[in-house]
Backbone bond lengths (Angstrom), bond angles and torsions (degrees), N, CA, C in turn:
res aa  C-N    CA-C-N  psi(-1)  N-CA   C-N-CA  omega(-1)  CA-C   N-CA-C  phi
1 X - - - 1.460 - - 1.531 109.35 -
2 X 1.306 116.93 122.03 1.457 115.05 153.33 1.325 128.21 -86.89
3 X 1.916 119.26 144.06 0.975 101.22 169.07 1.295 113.81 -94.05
4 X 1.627 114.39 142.17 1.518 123.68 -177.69 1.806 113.46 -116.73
5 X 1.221 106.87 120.34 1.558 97.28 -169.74 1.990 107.01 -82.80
6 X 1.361 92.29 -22.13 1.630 99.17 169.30 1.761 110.84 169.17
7 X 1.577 88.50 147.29 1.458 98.73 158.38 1.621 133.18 -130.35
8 X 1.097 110.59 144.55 1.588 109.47 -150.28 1.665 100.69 -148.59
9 X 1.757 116.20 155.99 1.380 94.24 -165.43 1.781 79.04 -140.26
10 X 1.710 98.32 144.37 1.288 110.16 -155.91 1.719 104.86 -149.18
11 X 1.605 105.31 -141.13 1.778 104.20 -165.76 2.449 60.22 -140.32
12 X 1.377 81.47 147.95 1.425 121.31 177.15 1.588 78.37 -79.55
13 X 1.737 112.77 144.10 1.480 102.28 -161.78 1.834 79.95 -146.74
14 X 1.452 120.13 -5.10 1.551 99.06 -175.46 1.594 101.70 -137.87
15 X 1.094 118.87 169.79 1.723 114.12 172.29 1.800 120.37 65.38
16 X 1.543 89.84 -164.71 1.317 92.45 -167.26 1.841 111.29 -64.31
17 X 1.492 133.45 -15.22 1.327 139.12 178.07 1.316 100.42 -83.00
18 X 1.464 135.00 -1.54 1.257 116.91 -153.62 1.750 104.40 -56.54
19 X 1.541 115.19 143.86 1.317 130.95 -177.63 1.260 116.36 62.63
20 X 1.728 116.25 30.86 1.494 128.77 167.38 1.749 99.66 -84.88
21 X 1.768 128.63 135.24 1.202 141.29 153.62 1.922 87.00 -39.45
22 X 1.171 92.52 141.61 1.943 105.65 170.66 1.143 108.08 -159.38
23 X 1.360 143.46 126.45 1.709 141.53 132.64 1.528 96.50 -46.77
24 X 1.419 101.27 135.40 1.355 121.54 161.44 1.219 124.29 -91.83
25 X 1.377 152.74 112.88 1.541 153.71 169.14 1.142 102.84 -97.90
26 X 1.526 132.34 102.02 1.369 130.78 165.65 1.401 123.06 -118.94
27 X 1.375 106.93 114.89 1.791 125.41 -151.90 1.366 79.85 -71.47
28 X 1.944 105.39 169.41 1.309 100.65 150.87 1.521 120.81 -120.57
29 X 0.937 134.71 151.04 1.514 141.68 175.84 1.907 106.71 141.68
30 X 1.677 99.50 156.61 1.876 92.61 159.60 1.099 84.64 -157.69
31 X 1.540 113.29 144.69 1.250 142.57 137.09 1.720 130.42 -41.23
32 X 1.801 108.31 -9.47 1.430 116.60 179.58 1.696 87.59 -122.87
33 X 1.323 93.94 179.05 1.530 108.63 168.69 1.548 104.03 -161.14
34 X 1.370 101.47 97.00 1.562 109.16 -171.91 1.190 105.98 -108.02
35 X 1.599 104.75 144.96 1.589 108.58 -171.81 1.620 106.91 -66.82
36 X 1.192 127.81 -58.03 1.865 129.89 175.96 1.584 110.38 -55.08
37 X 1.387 126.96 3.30 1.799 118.15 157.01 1.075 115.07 -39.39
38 X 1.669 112.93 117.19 1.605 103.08 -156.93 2.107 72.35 -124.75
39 X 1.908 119.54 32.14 2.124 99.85 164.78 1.577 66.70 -127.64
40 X 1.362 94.50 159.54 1.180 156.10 139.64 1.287 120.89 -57.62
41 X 1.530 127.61 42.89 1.717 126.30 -167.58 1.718 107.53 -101.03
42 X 1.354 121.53 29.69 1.441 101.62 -178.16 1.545 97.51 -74.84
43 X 1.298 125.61 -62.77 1.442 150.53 175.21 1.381 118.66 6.67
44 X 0.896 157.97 122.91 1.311 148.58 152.78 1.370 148.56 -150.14
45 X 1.275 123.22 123.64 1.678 104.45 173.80 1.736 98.69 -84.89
46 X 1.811 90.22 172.18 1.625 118.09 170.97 1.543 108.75 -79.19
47 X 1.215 135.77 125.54 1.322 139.85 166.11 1.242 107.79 -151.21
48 X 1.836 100.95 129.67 1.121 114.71 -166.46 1.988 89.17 -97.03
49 X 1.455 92.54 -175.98 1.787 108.38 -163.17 1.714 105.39 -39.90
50 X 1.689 92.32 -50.68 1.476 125.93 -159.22 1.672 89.57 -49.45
51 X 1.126 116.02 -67.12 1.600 139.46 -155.58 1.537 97.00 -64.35
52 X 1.717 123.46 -37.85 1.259 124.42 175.55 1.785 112.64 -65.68
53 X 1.003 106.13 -41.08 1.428 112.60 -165.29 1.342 95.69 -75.39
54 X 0.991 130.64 -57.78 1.619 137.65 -177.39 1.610 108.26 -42.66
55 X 1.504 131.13 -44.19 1.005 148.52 -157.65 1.765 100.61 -86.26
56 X 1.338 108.50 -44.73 1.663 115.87 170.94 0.828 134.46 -86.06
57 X 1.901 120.42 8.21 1.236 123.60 172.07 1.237 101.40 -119.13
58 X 1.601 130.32 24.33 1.361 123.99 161.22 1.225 105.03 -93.77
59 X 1.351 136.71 17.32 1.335 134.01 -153.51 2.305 78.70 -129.43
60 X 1.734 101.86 152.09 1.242 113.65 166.89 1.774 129.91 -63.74
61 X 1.562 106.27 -27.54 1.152 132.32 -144.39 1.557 82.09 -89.56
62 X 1.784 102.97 170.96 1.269 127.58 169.85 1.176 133.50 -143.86
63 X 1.591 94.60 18.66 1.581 104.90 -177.77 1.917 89.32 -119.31
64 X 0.766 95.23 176.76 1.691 111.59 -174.23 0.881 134.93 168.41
65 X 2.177 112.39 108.00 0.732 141.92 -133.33 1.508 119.29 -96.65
66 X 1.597 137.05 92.30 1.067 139.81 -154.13 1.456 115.55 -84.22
67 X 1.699 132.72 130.69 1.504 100.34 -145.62 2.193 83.01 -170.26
68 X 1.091 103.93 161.64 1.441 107.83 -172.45 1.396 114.05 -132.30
69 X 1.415 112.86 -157.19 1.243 161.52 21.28 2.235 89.33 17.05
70 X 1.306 123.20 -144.88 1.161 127.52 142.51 1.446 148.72 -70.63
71 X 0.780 120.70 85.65 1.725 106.12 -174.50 1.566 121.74 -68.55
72 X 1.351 125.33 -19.45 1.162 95.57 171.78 1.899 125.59 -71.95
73 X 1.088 90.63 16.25 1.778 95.04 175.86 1.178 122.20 -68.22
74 X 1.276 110.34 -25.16 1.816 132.79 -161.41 1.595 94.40 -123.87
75 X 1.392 123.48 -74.00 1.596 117.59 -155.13 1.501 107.24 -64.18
76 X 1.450 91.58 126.11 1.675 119.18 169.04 1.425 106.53 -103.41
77 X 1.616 95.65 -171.48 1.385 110.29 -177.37 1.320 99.89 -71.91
78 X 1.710 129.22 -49.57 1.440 129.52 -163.98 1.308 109.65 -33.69
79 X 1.574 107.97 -63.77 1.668 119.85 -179.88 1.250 119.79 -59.03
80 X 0.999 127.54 -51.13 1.614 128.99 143.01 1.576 127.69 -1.08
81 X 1.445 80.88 -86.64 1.928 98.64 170.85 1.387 118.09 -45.04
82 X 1.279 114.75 -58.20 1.250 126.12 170.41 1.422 108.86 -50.97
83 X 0.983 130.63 -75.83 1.887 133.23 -174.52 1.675 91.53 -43.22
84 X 1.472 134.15 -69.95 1.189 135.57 167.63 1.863 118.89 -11.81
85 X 1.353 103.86 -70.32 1.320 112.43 -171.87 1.327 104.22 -80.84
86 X 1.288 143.15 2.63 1.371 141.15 140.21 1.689 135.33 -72.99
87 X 1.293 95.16 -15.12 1.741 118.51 178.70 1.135 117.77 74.76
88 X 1.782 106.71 49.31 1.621 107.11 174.73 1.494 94.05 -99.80
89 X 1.386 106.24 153.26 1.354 114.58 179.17 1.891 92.00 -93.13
90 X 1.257 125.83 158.98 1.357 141.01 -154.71 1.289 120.90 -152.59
91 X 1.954 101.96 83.66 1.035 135.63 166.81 1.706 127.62 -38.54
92 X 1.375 161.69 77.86 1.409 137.51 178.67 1.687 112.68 -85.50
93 X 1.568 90.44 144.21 1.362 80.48 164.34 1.532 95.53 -146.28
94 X 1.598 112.10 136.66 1.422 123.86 -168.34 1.198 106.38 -138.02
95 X 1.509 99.67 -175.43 2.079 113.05 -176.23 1.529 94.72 -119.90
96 X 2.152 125.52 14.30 1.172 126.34 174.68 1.740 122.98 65.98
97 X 1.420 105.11 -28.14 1.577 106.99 175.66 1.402 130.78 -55.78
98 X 1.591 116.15 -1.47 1.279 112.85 157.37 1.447 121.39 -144.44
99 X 0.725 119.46 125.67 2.058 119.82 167.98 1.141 109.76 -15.33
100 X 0.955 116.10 140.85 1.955 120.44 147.87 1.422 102.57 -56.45
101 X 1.581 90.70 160.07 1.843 111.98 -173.55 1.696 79.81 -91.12
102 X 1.405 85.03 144.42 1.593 114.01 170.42 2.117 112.40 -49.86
103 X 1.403 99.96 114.88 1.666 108.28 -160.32 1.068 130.03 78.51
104 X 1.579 122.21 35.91 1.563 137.81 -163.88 1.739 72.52 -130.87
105 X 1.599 84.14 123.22 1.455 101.68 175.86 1.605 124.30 -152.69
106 X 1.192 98.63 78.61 1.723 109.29 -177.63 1.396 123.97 -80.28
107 X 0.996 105.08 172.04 1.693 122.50 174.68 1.623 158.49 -83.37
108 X 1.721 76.60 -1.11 1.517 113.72 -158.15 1.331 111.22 156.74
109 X 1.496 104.99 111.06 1.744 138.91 -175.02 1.771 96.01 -93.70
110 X 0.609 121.26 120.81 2.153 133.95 141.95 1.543 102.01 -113.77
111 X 1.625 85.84 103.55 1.736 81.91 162.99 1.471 119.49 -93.48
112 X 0.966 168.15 155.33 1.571 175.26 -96.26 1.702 91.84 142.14
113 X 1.436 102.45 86.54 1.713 102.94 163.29 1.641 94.94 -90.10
114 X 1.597 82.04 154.19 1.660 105.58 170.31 1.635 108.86 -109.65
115 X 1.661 99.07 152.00 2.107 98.72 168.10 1.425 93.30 -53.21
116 X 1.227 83.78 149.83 1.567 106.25 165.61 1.481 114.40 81.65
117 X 1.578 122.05 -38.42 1.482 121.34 170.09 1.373 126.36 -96.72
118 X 1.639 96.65 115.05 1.585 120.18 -175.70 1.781 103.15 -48.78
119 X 1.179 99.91 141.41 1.559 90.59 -179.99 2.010 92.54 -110.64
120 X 1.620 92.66 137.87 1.534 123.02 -179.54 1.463 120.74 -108.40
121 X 1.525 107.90 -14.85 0.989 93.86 167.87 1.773 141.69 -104.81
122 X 1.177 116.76 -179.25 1.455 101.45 -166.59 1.806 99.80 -132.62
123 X 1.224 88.07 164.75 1.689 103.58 -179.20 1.737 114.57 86.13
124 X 1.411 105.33 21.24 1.700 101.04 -172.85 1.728 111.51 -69.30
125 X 0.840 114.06 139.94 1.433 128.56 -157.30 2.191 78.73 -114.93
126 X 1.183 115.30 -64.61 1.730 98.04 -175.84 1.671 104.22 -131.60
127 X 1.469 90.06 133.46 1.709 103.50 -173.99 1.495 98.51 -110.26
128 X 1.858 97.98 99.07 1.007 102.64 176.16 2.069 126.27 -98.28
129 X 1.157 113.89 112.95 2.027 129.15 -168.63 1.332 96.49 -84.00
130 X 1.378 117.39 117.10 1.090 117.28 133.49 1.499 142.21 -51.89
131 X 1.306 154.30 110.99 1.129 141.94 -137.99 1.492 108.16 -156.32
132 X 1.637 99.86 125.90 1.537 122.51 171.79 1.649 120.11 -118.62
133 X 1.382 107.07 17.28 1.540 101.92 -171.66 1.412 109.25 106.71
134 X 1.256 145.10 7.10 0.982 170.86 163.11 1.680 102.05 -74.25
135 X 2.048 105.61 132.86 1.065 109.64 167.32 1.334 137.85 -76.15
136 X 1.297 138.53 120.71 1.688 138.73 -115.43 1.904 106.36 -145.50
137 X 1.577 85.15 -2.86 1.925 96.16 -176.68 1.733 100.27 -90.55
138 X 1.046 140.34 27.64 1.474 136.78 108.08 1.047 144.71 -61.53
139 X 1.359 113.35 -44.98 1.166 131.37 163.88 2.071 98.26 -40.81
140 X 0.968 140.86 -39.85 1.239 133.26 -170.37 1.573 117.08 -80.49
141 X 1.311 106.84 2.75 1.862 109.79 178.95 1.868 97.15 -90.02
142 X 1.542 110.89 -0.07 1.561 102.93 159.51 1.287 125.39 -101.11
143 X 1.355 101.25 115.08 1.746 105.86 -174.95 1.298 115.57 -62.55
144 X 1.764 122.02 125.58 1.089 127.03 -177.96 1.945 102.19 -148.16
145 X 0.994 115.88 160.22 1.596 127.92 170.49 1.375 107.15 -58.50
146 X 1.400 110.12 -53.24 1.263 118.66 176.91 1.404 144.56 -142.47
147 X 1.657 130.09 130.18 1.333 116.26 -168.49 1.335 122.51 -107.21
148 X 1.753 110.25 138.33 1.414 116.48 -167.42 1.644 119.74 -92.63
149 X 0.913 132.66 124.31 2.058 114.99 148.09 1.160 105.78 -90.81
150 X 1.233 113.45 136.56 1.652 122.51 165.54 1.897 91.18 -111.80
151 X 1.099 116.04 141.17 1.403 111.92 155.86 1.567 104.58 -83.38
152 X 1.869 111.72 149.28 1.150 128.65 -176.27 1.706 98.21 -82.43
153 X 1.393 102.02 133.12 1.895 133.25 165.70 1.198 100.63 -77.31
154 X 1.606 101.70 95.58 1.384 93.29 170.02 1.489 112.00 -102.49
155 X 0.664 133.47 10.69 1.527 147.10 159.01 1.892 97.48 101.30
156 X 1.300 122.47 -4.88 1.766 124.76 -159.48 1.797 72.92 -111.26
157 X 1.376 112.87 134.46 1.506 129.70 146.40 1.476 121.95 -54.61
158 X 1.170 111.94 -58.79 1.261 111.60 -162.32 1.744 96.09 -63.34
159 X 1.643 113.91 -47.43 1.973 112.50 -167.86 1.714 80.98 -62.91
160 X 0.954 129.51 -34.69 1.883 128.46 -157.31 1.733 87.66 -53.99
161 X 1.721 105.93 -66.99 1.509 85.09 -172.90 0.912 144.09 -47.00
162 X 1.875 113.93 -39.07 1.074 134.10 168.73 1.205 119.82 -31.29
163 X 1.443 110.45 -74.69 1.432 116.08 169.30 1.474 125.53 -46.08
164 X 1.261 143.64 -18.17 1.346 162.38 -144.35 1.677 66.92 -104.00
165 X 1.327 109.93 -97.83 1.888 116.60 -153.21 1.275 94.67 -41.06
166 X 1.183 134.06 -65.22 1.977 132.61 -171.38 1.631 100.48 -46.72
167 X 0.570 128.74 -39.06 1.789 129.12 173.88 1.524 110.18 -75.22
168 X 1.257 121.82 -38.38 1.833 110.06 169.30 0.613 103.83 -105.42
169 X 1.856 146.05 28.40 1.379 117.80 140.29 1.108 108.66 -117.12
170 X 1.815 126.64 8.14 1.577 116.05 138.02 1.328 115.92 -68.82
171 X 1.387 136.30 -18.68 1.602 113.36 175.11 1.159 103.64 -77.06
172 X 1.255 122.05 -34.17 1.665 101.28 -165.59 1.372 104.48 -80.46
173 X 1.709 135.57 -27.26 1.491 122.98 166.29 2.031 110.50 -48.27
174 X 1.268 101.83 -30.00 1.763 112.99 -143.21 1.749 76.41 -135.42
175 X 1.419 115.03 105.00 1.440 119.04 -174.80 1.800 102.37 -108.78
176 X 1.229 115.57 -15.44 1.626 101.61 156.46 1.066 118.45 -60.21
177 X 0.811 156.11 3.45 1.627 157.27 -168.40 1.483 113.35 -103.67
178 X 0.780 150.06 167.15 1.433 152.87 -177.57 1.639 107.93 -154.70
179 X 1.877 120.10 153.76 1.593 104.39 -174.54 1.331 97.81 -107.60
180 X 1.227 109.24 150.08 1.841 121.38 176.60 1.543 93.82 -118.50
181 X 1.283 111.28 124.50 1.234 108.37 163.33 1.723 124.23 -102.34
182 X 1.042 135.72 -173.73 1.650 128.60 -177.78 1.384 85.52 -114.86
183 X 1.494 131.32 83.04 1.434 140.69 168.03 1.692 98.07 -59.66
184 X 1.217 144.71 -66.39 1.097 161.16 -145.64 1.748 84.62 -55.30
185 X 1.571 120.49 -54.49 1.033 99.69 -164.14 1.853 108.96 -81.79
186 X 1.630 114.32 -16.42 1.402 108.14 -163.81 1.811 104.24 -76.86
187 X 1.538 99.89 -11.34 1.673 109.52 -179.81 1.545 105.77 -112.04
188 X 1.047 109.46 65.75 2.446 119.11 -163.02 1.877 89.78 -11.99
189 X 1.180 122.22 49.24 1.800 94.79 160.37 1.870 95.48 -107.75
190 X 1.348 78.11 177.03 1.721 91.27 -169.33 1.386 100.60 -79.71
């Protein structure tokens, strides 16, 4: 049984998919506890594989977007395989602090490291930083395809802007970087 705090089917709202159709799978539990957690993942019902799959093929989409609290706590190969041999393409999105379980094989890594958490995992395709003005040129000794700024939601408008300009005028000093914005929230969809 996994626990699943919810699944919901929406527009890809951050990163390189932004405004991709996606099923959302969002486990519940994390291994961090960061003060700016802007889900709600304690929550959860029990759903076994059967009950998952059933739930993601009422949705149009074929990509599906794996997402937490943490998910690699829960996703195995089983769920994997299964999403695989159905022809979902297989989104991750993590905080990197642990490996995939041995035969966990997705389609697309976003890592979102946090201070303080060593990132373990490998194969990130986009290393996505949250960012408030904070120094972020570590963050680049993790090999990835591609690097993100998100400016940090701080829930205050006025620090929101702030942070918005401090984030595009570190990419343009620091041009590896690329901006991700949280579209999902600047357009109210989920």
């Amino acid at each position: 049984m996994y626990r699943v705090n919810e699944i919901f089917y929406s527009l890809q709202g951050e990163g390189r998919f932004t405004g991709t159709p996606a099923v959302f799978l969002r486990f519940s539990g994390c291994n961090l506890r960061c003060s700016f957690c802007d889900t709600r993942h304690e929550n959860y019902s029990s759903m076994s594989l059967r009950d998952i799959l059933n739930a993601l093929n009422a949705f149009p989409a074929r990509t599906v977007v794996i997402t937490g609290g943490e998910p690699t706590l829960q996703l195995d190969a089983e769920l994997c395989g299964a999403l695989q041999e159905q022809g979902w393409r297989i989104h991750l999105e993590t905080n990197g602090t642990r490996p995939l379980q041995p035969g966990v094989k997705v389609d697309w890594v976003t890592c979102s490291p946090k201070e303080g958490g060593d990132v373990k995992i490998q194969g990130v395709n986009e290393l996505k930083v949250l960012f408030w003005g904070q120094d972020v040129s570590g963050f680049l000794q993790t090999p990835a395809s591609e690097y993100r700024l998100q400016p940090l939601d701080t829930g205050d408008a006025v620090r929101n802007k702030e942070i918005l300009k401090e984030t595009i005028d570190y990419i343009l000093m620091h041009p590896t970087w690329q901006l991700s914005l949280q579209t999902h929230k600047i357009l109210n969809v989920r």
